[in-house]
Gaussian input, Z-matrix of N, CA and C with variables (Angstrom, degrees):
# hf/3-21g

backbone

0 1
 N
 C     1     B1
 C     2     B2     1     A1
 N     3     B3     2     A2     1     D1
 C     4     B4     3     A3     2     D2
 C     5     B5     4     A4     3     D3
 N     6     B6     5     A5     4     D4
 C     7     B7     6     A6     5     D5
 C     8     B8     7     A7     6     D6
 N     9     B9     8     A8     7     D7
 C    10    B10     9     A9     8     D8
 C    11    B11    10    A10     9     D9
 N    12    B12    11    A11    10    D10
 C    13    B13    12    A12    11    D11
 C    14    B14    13    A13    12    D12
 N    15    B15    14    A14    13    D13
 C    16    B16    15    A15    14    D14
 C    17    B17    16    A16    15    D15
 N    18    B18    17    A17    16    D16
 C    19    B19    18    A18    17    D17
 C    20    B20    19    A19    18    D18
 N    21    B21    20    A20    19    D19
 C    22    B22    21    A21    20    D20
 C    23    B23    22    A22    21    D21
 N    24    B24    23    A23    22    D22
 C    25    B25    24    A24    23    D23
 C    26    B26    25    A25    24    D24
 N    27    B27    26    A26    25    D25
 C    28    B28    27    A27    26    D26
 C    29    B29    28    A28    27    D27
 N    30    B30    29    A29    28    D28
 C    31    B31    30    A30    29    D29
 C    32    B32    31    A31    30    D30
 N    33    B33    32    A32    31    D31
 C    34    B34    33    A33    32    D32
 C    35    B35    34    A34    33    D33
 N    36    B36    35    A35    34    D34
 C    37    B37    36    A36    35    D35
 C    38    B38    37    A37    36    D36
 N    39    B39    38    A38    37    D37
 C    40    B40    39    A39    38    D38
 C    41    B41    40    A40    39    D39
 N    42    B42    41    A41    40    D40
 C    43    B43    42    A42    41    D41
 C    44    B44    43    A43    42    D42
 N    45    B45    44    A44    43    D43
 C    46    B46    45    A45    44    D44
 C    47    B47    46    A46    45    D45
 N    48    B48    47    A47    46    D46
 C    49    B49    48    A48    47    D47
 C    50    B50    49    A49    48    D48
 N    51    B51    50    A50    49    D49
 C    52    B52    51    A51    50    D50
 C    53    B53    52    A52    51    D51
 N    54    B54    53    A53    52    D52
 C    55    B55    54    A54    53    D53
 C    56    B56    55    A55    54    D54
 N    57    B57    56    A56    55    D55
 C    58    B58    57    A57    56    D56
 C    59    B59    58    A58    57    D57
 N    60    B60    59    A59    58    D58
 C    61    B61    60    A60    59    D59
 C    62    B62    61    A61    60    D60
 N    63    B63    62    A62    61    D61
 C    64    B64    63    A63    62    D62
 C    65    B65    64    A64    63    D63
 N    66    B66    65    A65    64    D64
 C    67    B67    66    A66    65    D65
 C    68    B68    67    A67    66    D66
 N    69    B69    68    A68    67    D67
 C    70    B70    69    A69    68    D68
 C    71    B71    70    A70    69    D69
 N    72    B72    71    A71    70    D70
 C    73    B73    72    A72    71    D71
 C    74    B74    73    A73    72    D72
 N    75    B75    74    A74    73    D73
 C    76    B76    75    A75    74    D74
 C    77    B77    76    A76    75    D75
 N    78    B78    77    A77    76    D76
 C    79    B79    78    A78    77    D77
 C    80    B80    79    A79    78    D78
 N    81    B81    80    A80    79    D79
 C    82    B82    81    A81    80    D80
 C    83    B83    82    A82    81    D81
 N    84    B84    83    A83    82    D82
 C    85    B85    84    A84    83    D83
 C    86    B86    85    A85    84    D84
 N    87    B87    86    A86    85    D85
 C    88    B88    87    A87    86    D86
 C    89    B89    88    A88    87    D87
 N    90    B90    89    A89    88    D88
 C    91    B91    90    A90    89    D89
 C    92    B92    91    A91    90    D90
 N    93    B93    92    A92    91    D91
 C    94    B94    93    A93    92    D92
 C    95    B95    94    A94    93    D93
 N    96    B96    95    A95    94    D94
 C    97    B97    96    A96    95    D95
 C    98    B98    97    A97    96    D96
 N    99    B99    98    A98    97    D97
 C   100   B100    99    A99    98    D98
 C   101   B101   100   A100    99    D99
 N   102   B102   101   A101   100   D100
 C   103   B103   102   A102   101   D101
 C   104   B104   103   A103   102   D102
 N   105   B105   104   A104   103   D103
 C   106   B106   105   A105   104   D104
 C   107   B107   106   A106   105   D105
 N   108   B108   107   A107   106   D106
 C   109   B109   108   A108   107   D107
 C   110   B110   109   A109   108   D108
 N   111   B111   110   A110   109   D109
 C   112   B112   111   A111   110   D110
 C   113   B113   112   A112   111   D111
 N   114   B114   113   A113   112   D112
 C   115   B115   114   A114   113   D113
 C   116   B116   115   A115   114   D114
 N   117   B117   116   A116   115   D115
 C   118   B118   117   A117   116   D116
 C   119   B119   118   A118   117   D117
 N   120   B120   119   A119   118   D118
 C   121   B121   120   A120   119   D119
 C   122   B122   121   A121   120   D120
 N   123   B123   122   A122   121   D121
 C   124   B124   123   A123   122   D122
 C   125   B125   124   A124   123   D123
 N   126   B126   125   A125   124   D124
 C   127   B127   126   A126   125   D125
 C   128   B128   127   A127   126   D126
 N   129   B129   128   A128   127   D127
 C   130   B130   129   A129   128   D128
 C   131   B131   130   A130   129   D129
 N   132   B132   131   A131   130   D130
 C   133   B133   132   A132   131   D131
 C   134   B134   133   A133   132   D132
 N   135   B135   134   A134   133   D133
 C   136   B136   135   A135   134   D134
 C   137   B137   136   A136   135   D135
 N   138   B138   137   A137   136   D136
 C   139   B139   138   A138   137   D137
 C   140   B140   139   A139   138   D138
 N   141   B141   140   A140   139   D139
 C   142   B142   141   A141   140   D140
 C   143   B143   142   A142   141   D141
 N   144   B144   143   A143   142   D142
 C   145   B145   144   A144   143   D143
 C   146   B146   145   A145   144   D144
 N   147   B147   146   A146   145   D145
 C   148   B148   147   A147   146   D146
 C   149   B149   148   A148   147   D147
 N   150   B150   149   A149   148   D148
 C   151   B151   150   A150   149   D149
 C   152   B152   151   A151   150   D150
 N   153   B153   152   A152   151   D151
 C   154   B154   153   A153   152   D152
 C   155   B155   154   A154   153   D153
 N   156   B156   155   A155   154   D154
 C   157   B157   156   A156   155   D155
 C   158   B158   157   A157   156   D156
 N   159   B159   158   A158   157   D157
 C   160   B160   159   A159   158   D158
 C   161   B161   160   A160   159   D159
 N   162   B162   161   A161   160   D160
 C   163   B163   162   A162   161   D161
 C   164   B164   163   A163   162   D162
 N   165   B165   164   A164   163   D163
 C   166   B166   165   A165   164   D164
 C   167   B167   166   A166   165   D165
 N   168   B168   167   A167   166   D166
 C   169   B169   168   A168   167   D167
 C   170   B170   169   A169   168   D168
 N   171   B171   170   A170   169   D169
 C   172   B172   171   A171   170   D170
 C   173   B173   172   A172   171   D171
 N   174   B174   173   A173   172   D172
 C   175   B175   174   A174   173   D173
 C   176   B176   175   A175   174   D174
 N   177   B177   176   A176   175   D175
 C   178   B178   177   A177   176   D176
 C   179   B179   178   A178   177   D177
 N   180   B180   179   A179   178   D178
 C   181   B181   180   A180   179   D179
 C   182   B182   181   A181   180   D180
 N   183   B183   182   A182   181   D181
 C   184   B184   183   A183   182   D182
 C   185   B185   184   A184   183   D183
 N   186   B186   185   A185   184   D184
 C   187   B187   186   A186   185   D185
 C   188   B188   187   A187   186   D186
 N   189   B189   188   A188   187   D187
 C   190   B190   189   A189   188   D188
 C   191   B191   190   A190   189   D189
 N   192   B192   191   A191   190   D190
 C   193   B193   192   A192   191   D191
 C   194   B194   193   A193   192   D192
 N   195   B195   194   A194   193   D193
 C   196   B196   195   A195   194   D194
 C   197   B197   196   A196   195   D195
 N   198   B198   197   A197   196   D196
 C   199   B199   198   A198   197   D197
 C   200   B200   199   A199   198   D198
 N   201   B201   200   A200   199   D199
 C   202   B202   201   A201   200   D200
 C   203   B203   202   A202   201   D201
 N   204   B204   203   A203   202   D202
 C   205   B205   204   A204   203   D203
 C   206   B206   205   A205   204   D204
 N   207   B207   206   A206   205   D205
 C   208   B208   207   A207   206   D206
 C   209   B209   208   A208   207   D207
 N   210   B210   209   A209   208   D208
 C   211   B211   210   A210   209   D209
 C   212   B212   211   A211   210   D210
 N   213   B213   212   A212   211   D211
 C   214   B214   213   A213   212   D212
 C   215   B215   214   A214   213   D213
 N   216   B216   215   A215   214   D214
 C   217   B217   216   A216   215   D215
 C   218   B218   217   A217   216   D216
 N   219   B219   218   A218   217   D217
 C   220   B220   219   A219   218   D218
 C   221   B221   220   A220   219   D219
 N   222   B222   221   A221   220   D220
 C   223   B223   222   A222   221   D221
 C   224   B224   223   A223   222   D222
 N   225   B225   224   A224   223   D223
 C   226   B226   225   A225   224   D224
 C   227   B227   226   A226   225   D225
 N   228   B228   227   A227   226   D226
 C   229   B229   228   A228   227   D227
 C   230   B230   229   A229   228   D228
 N   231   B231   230   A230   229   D229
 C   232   B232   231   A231   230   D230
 C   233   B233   232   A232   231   D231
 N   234   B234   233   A233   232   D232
 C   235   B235   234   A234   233   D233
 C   236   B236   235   A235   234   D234
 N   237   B237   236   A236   235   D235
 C   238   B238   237   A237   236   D236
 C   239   B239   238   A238   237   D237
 N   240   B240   239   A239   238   D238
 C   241   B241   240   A240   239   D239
 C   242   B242   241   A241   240   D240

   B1=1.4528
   B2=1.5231
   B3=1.5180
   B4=1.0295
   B5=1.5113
   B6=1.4652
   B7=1.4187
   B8=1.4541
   B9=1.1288
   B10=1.6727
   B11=1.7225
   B12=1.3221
   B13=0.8974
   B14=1.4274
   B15=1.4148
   B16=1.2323
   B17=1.6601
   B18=1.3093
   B19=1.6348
   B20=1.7440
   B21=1.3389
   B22=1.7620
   B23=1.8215
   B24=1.4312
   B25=1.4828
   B26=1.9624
   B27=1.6442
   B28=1.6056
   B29=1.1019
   B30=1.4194
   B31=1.6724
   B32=1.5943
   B33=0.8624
   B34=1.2708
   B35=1.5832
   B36=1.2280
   B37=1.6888
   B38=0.8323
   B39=1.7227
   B40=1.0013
   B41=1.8411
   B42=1.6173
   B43=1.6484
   B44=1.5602
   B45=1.3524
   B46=1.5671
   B47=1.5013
   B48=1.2040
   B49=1.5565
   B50=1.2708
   B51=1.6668
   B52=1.4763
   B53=1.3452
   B54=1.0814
   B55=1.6901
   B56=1.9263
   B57=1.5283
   B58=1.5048
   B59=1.6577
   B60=1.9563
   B61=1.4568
   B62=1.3319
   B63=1.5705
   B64=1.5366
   B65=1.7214
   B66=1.3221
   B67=1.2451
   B68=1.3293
   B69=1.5774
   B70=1.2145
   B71=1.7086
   B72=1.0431
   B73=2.0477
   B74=1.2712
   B75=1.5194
   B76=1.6191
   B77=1.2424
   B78=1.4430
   B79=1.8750
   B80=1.4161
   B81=1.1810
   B82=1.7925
   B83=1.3754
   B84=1.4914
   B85=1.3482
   B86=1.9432
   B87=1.1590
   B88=1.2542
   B89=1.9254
   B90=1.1060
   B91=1.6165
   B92=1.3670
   B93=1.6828
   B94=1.3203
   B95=1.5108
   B96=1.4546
   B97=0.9276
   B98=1.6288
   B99=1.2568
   B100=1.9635
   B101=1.6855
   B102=1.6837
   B103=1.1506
   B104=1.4198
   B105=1.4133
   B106=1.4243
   B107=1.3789
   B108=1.6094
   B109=1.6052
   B110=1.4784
   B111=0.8354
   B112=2.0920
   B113=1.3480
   B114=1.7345
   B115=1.6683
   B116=1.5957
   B117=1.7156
   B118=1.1874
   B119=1.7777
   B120=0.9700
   B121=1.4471
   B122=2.0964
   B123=1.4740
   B124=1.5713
   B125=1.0691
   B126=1.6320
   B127=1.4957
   B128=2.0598
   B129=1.7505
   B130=1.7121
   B131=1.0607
   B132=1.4053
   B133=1.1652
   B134=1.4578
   B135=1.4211
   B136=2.2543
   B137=1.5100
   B138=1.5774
   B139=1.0817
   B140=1.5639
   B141=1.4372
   B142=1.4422
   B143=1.3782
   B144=1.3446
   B145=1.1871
   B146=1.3518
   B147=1.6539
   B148=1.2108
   B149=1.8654
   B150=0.8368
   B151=1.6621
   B152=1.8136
   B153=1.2646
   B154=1.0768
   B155=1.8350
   B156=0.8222
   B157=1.8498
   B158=1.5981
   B159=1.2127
   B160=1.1361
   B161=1.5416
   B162=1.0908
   B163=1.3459
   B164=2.0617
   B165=1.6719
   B166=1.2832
   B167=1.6325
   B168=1.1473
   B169=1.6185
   B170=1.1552
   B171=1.5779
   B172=1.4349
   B173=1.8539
   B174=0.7502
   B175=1.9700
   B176=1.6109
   B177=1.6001
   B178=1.1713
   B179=1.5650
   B180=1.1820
   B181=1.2668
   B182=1.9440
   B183=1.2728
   B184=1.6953
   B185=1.0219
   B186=1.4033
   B187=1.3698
   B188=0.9473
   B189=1.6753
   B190=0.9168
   B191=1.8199
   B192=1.0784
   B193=1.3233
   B194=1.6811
   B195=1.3693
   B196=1.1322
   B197=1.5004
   B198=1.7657
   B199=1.2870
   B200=1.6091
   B201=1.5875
   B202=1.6467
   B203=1.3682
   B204=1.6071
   B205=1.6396
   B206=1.5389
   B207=1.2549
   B208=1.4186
   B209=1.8850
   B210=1.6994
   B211=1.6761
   B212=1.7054
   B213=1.1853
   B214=1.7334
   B215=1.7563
   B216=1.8220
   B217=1.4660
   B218=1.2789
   B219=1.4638
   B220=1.6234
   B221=1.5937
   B222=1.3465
   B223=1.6493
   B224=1.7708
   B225=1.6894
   B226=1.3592
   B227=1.6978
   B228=1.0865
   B229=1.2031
   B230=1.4695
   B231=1.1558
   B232=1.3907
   B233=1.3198
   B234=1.5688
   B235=1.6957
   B236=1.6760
   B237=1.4569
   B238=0.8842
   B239=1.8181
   B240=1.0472
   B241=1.8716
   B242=1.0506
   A1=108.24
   A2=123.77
   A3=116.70
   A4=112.08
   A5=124.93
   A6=138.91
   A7=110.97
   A8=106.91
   A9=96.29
   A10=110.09
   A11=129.64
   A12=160.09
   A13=127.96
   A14=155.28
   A15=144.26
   A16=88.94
   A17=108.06
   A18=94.27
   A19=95.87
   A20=83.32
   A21=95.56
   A22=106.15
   A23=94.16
   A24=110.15
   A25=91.45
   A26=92.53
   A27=94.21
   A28=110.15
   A29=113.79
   A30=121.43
   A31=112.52
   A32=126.50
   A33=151.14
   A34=137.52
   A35=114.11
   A36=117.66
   A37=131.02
   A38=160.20
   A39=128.21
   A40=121.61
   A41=101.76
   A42=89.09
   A43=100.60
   A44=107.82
   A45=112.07
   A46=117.15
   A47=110.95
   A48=118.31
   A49=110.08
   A50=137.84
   A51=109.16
   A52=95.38
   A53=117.32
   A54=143.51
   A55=109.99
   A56=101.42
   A57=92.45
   A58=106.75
   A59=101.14
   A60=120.53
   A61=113.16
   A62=111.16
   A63=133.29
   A64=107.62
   A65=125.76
   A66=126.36
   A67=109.66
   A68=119.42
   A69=116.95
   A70=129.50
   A71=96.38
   A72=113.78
   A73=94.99
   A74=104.54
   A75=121.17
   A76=81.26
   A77=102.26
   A78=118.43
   A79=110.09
   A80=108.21
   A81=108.72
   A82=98.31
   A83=117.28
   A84=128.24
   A85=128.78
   A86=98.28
   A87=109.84
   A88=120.27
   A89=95.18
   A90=110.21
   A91=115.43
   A92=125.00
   A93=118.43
   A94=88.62
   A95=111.08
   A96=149.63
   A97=112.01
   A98=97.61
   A99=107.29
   A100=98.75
   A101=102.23
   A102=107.71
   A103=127.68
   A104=146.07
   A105=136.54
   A106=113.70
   A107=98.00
   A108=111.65
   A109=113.97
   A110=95.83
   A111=106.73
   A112=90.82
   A113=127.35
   A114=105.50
   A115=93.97
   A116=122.31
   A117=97.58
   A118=139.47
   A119=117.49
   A120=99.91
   A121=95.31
   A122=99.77
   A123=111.62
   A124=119.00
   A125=112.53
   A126=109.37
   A127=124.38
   A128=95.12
   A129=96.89
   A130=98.61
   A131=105.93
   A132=142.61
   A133=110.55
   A134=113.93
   A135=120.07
   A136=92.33
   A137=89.29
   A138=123.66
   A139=122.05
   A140=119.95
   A141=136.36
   A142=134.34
   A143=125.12
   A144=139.94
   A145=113.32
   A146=130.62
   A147=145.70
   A148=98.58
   A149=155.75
   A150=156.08
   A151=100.13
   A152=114.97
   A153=115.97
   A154=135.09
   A155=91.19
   A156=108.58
   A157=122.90
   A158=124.82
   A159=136.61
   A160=98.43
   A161=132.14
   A162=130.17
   A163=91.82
   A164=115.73
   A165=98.88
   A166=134.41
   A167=108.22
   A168=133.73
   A169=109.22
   A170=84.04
   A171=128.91
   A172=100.88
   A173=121.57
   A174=104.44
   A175=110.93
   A176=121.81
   A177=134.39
   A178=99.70
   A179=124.16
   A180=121.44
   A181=132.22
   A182=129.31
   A183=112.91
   A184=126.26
   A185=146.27
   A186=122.74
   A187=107.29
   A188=145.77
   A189=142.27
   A190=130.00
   A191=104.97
   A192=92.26
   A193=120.72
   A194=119.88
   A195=138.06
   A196=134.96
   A197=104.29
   A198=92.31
   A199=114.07
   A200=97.43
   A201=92.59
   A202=138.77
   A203=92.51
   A204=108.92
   A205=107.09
   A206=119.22
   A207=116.81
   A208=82.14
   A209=100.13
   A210=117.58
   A211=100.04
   A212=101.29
   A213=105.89
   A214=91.70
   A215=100.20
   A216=99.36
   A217=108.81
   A218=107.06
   A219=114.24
   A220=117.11
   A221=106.87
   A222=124.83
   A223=92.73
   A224=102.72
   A225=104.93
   A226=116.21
   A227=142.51
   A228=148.90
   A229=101.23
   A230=135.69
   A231=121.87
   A232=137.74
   A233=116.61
   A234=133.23
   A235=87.39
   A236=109.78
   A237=141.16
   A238=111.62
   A239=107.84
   A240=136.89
   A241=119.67
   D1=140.59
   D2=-175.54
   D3=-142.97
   D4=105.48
   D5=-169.24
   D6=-113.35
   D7=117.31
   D8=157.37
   D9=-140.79
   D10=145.18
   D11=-179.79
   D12=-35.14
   D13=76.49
   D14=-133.41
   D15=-107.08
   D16=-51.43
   D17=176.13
   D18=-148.65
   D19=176.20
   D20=-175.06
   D21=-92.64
   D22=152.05
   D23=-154.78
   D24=-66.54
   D25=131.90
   D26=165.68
   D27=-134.06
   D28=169.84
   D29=172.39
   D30=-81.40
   D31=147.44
   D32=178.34
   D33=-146.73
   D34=132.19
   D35=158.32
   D36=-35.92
   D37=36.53
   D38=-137.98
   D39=-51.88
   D40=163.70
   D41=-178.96
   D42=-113.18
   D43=-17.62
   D44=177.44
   D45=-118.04
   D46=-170.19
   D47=174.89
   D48=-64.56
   D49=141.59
   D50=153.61
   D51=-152.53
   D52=172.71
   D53=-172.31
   D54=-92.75
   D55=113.97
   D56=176.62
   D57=-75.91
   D58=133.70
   D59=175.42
   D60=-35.69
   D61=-42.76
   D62=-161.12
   D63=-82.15
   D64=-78.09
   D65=-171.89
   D66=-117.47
   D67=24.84
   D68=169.56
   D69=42.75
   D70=29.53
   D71=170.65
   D72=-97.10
   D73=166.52
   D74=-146.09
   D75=-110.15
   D76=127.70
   D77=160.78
   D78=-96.53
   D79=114.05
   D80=-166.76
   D81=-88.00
   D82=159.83
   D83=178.30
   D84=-59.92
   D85=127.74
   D86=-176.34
   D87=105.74
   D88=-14.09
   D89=164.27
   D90=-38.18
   D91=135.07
   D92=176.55
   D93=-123.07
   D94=175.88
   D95=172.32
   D96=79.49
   D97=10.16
   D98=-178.08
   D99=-59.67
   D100=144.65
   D101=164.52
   D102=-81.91
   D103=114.76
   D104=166.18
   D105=-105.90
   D106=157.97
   D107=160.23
   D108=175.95
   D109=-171.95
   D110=-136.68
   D111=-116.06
   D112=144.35
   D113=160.54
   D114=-166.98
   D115=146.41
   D116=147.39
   D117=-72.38
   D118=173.07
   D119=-170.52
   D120=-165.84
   D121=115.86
   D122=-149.44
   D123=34.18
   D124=-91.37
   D125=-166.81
   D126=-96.03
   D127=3.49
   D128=176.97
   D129=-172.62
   D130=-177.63
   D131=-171.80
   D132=-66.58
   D133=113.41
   D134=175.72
   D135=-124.05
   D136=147.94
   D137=148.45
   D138=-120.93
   D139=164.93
   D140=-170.11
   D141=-174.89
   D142=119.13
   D143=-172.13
   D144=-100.91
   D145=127.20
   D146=-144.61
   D147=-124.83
   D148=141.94
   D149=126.49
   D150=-44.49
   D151=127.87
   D152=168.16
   D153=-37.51
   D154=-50.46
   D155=154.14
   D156=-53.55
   D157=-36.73
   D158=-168.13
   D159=-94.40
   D160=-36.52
   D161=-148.97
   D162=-105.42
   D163=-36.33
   D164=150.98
   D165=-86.59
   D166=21.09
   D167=124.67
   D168=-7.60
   D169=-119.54
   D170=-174.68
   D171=-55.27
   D172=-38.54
   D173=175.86
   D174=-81.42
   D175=1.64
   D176=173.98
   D177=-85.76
   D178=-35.94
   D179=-177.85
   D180=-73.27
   D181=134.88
   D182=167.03
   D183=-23.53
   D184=150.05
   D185=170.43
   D186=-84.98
   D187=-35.16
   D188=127.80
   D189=16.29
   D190=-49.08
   D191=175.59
   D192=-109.73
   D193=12.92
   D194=138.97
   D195=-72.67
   D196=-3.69
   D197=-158.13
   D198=-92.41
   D199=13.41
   D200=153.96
   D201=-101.74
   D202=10.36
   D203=179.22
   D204=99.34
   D205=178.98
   D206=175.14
   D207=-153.29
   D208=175.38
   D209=175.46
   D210=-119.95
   D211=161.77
   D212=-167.16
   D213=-80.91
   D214=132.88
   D215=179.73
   D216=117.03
   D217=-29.81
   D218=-178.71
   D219=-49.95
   D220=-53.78
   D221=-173.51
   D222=-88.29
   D223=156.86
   D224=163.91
   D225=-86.89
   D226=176.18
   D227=175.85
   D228=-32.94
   D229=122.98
   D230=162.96
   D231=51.99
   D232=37.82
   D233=-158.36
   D234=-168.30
   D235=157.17
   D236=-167.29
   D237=-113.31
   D238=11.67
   D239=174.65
   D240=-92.24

């Protein structure tokens, strides 16, 4: 697996619809405090938008046990389950 970092995770407005990385529920437009960030990831360029809850989740967790990746939907809203 090969990730590296395009920028560091920030909060944001969203301006469009998007899909949380984490439990895959719909972040409707105009939402603040969403997490984003940019990365390559194997073969290109991702992006991903987090719910605040969800995204201190995933930085609550080992890295270790992420380090085979997860798919959006995997975790429930804001839990590590």
């Amino acid at each position: 697996m090969f990730y590296v970092s395009l920028t560091e995770p920030h909060q944001v407005k969203t301006r469009k619809l998007h899909w949380c990385a984490w439990c895959n529920e719909l972040i409707p437009v105009g939402t603040a405090g969403i997490w984003a960030r940019s990365y390559i990831f194997e073969d290109g360029p991702q992006s991903d938008w987090m719910h605040p809850e969800c995204y201190e989740a995933m930085v609550g967790l080992d890295p270790g046990e992420l380090s085979e990746g997860w798919m959006a939907g995997d975790f429930q809203r804001g839990r590590t389950e």
